[in-house]
C-alpha positions, -999 to 999 in steps of 0.1 A, spaced: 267 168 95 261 132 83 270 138 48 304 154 58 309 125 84 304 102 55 331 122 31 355 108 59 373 139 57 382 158 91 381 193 69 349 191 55 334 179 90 348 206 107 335 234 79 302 217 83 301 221 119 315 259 120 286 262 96 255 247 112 223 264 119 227 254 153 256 280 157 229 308 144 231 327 113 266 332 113 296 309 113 312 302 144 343 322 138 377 301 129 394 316 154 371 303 185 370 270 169 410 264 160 413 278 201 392 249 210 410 227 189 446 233 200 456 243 162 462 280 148 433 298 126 455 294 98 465 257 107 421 255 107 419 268 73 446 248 56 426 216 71 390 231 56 401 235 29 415 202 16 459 215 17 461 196 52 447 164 53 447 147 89 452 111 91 467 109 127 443 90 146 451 110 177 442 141 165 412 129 149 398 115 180 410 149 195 389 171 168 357 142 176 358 148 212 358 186 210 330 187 187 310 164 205 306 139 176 287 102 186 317 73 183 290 56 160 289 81 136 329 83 130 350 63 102 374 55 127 374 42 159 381 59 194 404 44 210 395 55 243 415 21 264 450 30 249 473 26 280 493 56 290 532 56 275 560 55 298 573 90 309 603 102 290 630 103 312 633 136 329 664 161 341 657 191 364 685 215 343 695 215 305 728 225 298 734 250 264 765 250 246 770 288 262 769 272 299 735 284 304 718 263 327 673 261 319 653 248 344 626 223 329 615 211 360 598 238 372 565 238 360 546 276 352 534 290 384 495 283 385 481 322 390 497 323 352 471 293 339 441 308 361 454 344 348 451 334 309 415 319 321 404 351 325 417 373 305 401 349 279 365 351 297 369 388 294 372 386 259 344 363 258 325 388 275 331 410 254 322 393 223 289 383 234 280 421 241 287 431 208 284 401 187 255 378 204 254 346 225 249 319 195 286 319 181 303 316 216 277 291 231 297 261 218 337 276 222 326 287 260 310 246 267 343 235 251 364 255 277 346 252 305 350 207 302 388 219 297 388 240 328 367 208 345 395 182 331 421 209 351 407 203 383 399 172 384 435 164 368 454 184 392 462 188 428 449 207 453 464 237 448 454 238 412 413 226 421 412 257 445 426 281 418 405 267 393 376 269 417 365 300 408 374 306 372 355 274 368 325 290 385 325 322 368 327 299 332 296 283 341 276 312 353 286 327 320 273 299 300 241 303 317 239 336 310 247 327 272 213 296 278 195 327 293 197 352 259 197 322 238 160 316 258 167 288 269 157 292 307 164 253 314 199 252 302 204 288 317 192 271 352 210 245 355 244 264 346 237 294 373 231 264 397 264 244 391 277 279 391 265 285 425 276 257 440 311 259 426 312 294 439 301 279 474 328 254 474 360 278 460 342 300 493 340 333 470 311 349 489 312 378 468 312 354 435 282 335 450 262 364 456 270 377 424 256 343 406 224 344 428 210 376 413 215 356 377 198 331 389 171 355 403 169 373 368 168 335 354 139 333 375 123 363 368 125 352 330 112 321 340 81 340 354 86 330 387 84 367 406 86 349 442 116 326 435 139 360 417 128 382 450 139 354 477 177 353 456 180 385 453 177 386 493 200 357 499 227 379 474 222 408 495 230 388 531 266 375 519 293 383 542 310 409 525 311 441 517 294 446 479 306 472 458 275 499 443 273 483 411 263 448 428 241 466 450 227 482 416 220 449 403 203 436 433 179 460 434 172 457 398 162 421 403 140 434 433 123 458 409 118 432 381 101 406 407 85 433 424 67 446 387 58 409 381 34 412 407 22 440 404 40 460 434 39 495 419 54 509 451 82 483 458 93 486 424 97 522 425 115 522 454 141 493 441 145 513 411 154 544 432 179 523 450 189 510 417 196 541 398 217 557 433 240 531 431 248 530 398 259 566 397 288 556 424 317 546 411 323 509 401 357 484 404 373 478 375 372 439 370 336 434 392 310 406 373 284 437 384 304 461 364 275 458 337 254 474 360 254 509 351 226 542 345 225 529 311 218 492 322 196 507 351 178 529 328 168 497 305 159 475 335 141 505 348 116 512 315 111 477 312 97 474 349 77 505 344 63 497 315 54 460 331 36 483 362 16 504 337 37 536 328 51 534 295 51 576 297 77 572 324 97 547 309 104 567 277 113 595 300 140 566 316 152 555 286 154 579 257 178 603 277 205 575 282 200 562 244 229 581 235 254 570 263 259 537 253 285 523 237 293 504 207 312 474 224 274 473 241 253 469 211 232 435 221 218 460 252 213 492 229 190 463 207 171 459 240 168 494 253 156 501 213 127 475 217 115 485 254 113 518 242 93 507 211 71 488 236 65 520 256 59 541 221 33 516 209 13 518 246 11 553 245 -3 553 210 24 564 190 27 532 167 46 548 140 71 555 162 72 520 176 79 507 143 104 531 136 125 522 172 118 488 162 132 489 128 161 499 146 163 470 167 156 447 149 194 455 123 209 445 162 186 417 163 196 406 133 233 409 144 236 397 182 207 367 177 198 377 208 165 358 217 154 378 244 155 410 227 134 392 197 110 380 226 104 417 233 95 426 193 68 398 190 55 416 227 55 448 207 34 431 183 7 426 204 8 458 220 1 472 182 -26 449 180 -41 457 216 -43 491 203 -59 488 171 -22 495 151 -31 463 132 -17 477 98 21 484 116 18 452 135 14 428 101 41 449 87 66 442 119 54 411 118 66 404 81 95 421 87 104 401 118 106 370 96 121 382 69 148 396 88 156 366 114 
């Protein structure tokens, strides 16, 4: 990034950031980046590659501030005390040579902003599922201070629209910190998420971003702290749908195996997998939460309690059900199941399911999911597989 700074060139810093091995293996896409940006993809690309060249100081210090560049590193300077320019003068009707009168006064109602929010979280969403957290980790940050800016720009009406779009952004990037591992920055998000929740007063939001926060915990290793918020999720004052319920009692199950309650876990997973089954609603933040998703948070709690038998009986039976659009959670189910393979003595196998896993790994960047290899590693080792674990273990770095 230094070395494109000092070209002085816009396009080449830009490329360089798009390209840098903080945004994973992959690019960030130009798409997500001309969004952020204000520009079009192909407006990106003419600037990249030398046919645009930006010399307007406003946009420059536009394009530093959204990629997050120091003012001390820049060939220009920030001019961050300009005084504002006098307002053009405005009329509240334009008159067209047909007699058509348009009314510019009126500004776009806000539920069509707050809409366009989230139909562009939902696409985030979906991204991440199929594609991996690493790409969308900076694009989501960048939206999220633009969703900030909003509220604290606008009136009141806008800050209690905004309220909880701006929540559900932030509890998204923490759940982007969470697969990226890291359980700090994934914290601290579900936590600003919370209290934004608490203050837009979306009780069924808020007891949506407690259970991530009690699966942040649980990640964490802190059984106690994931049981007492999945509790407080469960107490809001509203009716949950099945899905949520679902989730909840995953999170029980997961804190519950982290101690070492075989019969509470159990149970929760019972719950769990009942739930499910029912029907969900279509635009729920639980709507994840289904026999697939229960089956993979089910085998990983049983093998965690000491039957990996059991959890291959879970999981390989839903294998097949999930989608493509869900390929970063078919990676995960994959590795749990090698886990489960390799405790009950079938290493080949392991490796094999592995293998597998590891082309998604390889794909999605999805930390926690390589977290779970490296455990199978050990488990290979642990039972005397020490040939298949060097050879996961070399393929594991080749491949990532």
């Amino acid at each position: 990034m230094r070395k494109a700074l000092q070209s002085k060139d816009i396009g080449v810093v830009l490329r360089a950031w798009r390209h840098h091995e903080d945004h994973g293996r992959r690019p960030v896409p130009q798409a997500m980046l001309a969004g952020a940006l204000g520009v079009t993809q192909g407006q990106l690309s003419r600037i990249e590659n030398g046919r645009n060249r930006v010399r307007d100081l406003d946009k420059l210090s536009h394009y530093a501030r959204v990629l997050g560049i120091p003012a001390e590193l820049l060939w220009f300077e920030l001019d961050d005390t300009a005084q504002p320019q006098p307002s053009a003068p405005t009329a509240e009707r334009l008159r067209l040579p047909s007699g058509a009168l348009i009314a510019t006064s009126v500004r776009a109602p806000e539920p069509i902003l707050v809409g366009s929010l989230l139909s562009t979280l939902e696409e985030y969403v979906r991204a991440d599922r199929l594609a991996g957290s690493s790409s969308l980790l900076p694009v989501v940050a960048q939206q999220e201070r633009f969703i900030d800016q909003l509220e604290k720009s606008g009136d009141a009406a806008v800050r209690s629209e905004l309220g909880t779009v701006h929540a559900r952004y932030a509890e998204f990037l923490g759940w982007l910190h969470q697969d990226s591992a890291n359980l700090p920055a994934a914290a601290e998000w579900t936590t600003r998420a919370a209290a934004l929740a608490r203050e837009a007063r979306d009780d069924n939001l808020l007891s949506y971003i407690r259970l991530r926060q009690s699966s942040v915990a649980v990640d964490a290793g802190d059984a106690h702290q994931a049981l007492d918020l999945a509790r407080a999720a469960l107490q809001a004052p509203v009716d949950l749908s099945h899905r949520h319920r679902a989730m909840a009692q995953c999170q029980f199950a997961r804190g519950y195996a982290r101690l070492g309650n075989v019969e509470d876990c159990r149970s929760a997973l019972d719950r769990a997998a009942r739930h499910a089954t029912r029907p969900g609603e279509a635009a729920e933040p639980a709507q994840h939460c289904t026999p697939d998703h229960v089956a993979m948070e089910a085998a990983g709690c049983l093998v965690d309690i000491g039957y990996p038998e059991q959890a291959i009986d879970a999981l390989e039976p839903r294998l097949p059900h999930w989608r493509p659009e869900d390929r970063r959670d078919l990676g995960r189910s994959l590795a749990i199941l090698a886990i489960a393979l390799a405790a009950t003595g079938e290493p080949d196998r392991a490796v094999e399911a592995a293998a597998h896993a590891l082309v998604i790994v390889a794909e999605t960047h999805s930390t926690r999911t390589e977290t779970q290899l490296y455990r199978l590693i050990r488990q290979l080792h642990a039972i005397g597989a020490h040939d298949q674990a060097a050879e996961l273990r070399i393929t594991l770095h080749r491949a990532l």
